[in-house]
Structure formats: C-alpha cells, structure tokens
C-alpha positions, -999 to +999 in steps of 0.1 A: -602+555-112-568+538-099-563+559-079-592+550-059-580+519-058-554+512-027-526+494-044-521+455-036-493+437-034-490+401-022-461+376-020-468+343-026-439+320-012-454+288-026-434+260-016-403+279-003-384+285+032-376+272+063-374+290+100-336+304+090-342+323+055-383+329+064-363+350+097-342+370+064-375+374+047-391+390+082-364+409+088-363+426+053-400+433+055-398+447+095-370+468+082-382+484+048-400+509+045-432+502+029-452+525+011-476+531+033-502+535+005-498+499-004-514+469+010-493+440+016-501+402+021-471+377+021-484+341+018-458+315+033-463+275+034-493+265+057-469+248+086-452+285+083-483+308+093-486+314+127-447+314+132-445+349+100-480+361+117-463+360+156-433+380+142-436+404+111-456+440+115-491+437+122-497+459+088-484+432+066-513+409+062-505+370+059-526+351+035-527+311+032-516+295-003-549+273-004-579+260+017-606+238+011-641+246+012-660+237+048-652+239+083-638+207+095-636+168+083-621+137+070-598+158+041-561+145+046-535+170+040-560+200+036-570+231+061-597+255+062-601+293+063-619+287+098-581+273+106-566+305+089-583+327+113-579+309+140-542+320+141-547+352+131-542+355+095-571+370+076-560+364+038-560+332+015-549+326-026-572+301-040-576+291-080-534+295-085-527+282-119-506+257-102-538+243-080-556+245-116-532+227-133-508+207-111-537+196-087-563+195-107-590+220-088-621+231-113-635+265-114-664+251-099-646+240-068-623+271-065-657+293-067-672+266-034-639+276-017-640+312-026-679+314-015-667+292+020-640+314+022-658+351+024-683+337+046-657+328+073-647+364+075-611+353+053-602+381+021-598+362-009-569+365-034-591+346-065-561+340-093-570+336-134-554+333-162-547+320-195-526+288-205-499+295-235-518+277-260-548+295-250-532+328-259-521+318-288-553+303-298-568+339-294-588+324-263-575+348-233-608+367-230-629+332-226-607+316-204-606+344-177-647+351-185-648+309-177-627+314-145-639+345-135-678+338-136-672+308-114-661+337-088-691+359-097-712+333-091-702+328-054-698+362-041-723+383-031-727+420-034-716+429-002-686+407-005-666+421-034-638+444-005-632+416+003-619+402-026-586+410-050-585+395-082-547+383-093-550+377-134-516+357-139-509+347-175-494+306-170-473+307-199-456+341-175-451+326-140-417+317-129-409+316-167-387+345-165-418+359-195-434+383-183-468+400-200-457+433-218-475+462-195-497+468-224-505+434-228-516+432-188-538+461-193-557+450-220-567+421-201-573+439-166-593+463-187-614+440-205-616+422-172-630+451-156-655+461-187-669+424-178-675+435-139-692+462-146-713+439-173-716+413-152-722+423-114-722+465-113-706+494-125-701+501-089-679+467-079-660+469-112-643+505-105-634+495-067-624+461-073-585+455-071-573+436-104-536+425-100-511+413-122-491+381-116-463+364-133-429+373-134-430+405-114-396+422-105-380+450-096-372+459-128-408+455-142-429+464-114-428+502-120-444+498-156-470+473-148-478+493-116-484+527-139-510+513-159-548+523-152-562+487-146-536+476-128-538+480-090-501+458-079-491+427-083-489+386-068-455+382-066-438+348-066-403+340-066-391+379-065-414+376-029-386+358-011-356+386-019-350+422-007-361+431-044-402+426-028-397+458-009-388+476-043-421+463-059-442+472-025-427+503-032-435+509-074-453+535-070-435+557-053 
C-alpha cells in the first residue's frame, strides 16, 4: 500500500536562521536533486516565509510552524492560515510536541486550528506523539488515539489529502534517540488500523503517516523502507546538506 502513498518529507526549521544561512539552506535545496517522487515542505520561522517562498523552487512547498484558529483579531504575537496563503505558502505544522508541551496548546485547540486550517484551503502537517514516561508506562497507543481523535473530529471526509500525519515520539526529538524502525512501524501501523476503525478503510490506506524525531542521514533509509511509514518531519538534520540525503531515502 506504500507505495501508493507519495512519500513526504518536511523540514521543520523551528526557531533557527537568519537571511545569511536560510540563503545556504535555499541554495542546497535549488541545487540538489530531489527525488522527484517525494514531496517536500520546509517550514522556516514565520517572519522568514515569504522571503524562502520568493526564492526556493516552486516544487518545494513552504509550510508555517503554527497558526491559530480564525481569520483575524486581537491575538498578540499569533498569525493565521488566511495570512499563510496570502503570501503564497500553502502548508502549516500544528500540535508539535513543543506547542503541546512548551506552550501549553490542548488537543482540543490543535483539532479548532486543524478544522480552521483545511477550511482556508492550507494542508495540515497534524504532529502526535508520546511523552517518555508515557512509553514507559505502556500508554503510547492511548496517547496518540487521545491526540489523534481530536483531529478526526475536525476533518471532514473530503479533507483527509489534505492532511499528513507526523507521529513524533518526545522522548526522540532533538534527543539524538531515535525510535528503532521497528518501533516506528508498530505505531504508524497501529495508527493506521485505528483510521480505517475510526473514519474508513478508504482514508486510512491513502493517508501519509510520517515519522519525526531524530531523523538523519544515517537513519532515514530504514525508517523510510518500512510499510507504514511514508517519510519523515525533520528537525535539526532540516537545516544541513544531509536534508537532501533524507528527501532522497528512497532512492
């Protein structure tokens, strides 16, 4: 069924760059070559946007790191997809682990954005995952169910393209710990027996489950090889030559 499935990788720059290395970063990207059976999305910092959307390849899709979840209005500091798509970027991450657990967003409030989101016409990267004392405590499958049905609630059927699912295990981003591949699959596969359970058989063999957290070059190939996993949200391995490699892992 993978196969079906275009392969999706995003770069998530978080809170990273300025004009002179974001330039390095465009000019690795412009240069490649990408596979051209992989989807790309590259995610800088919000005040970054238009500048990477005016000058990398039109293929590469540019995703925001966040938005909130109406139009317009008196929210300090935030934007909104309608502002994403004004300057011609089509993509946006919401539910990171670190807008989860740093800021303090609830399921509920990451499934309003996602709903707000889709309806502007802006693809959703919707991330999930586990905390390392909820793996431990055996409670992986009901904290991505939780996280996950707050999504399925706020999507409708015609909606899922639209949408990529990144599962990203906390205790693995930017940890240098990484999920074994076997590990991932279980969860993308258990993940996807839930779809099909919980909205169709249909959305669950076309939607695009990736993997997040500590994803590298020297990883990429594995993870990439299993059958639930269709790419990866790359963080800190986004902003180095090395992305091009993990575009590239199935090649």
């Amino acid at each position: 069924m993978a196969s079906q499935r275009k392969f999706f990788v995003g770069g998530n720059w978080k809170m990273n760059g300025n004009k002179a290395s974001i330039d390095g970063i465009i000019q690795f990207l412009n240069a490649g070559p990408l596979d051209p059976n992989t989807e790309v999305v590259v995610s800088p910092p919000a005040i970054y946007m238009e500048y990477v959307r005016g000058k990398l390849d039109q293929k590469i899709g540019v995703a925001g790191q966040n938005c909130y979840k109406v139009e317009k209005g008196a929210f300090t500091g935030d934007i909104s997809a309608n502002m994403i798509k004004d300057i011609g970027c089509e993509w946006v991450i919401l539910g990171h682990s670190e807008r989860r657990n740093v800021f303090g967003e609830s399921d509920q409030l990451i499934g309003e954005k996602v709903k707000y989101a889709l309806s502007q016409g802006v693809k959703v990267i919707a991330c999930i995952g586990e905390k390392i004392e909820e793996r431990e405590g055996g409670k992986t499958e009901e904290v991505v169910y939780r996280q996950m049905q707050a999504i399925v609630d706020n999507v409708a059927p015609d909606q899922w393209a639209n949408v990529v699912v990144a599962y990203e295990p906390v205790w693995a981003i930017g940890t240098g710990k990484t999920a074994t591949p076997a590990q991932a699959q279980d969860v993308h596969q258990k993940l996807r027996a839930w779809v099909a359970k919980k909205v169709s058989e249909p959305v669950a063999n076309s939607l695009r489950i990736v993997y997040g957290g500590s994803v590298s070059a020297g990883n990429c190939k594995e993870l990439g090889g299993q059958a639930d996993i269709d790419g990866s949200l790359v963080g800190g391995a986004s902003l180095k030559p090395d992305f091009v490699q993990i575009v590239n892992a199935t090649q």
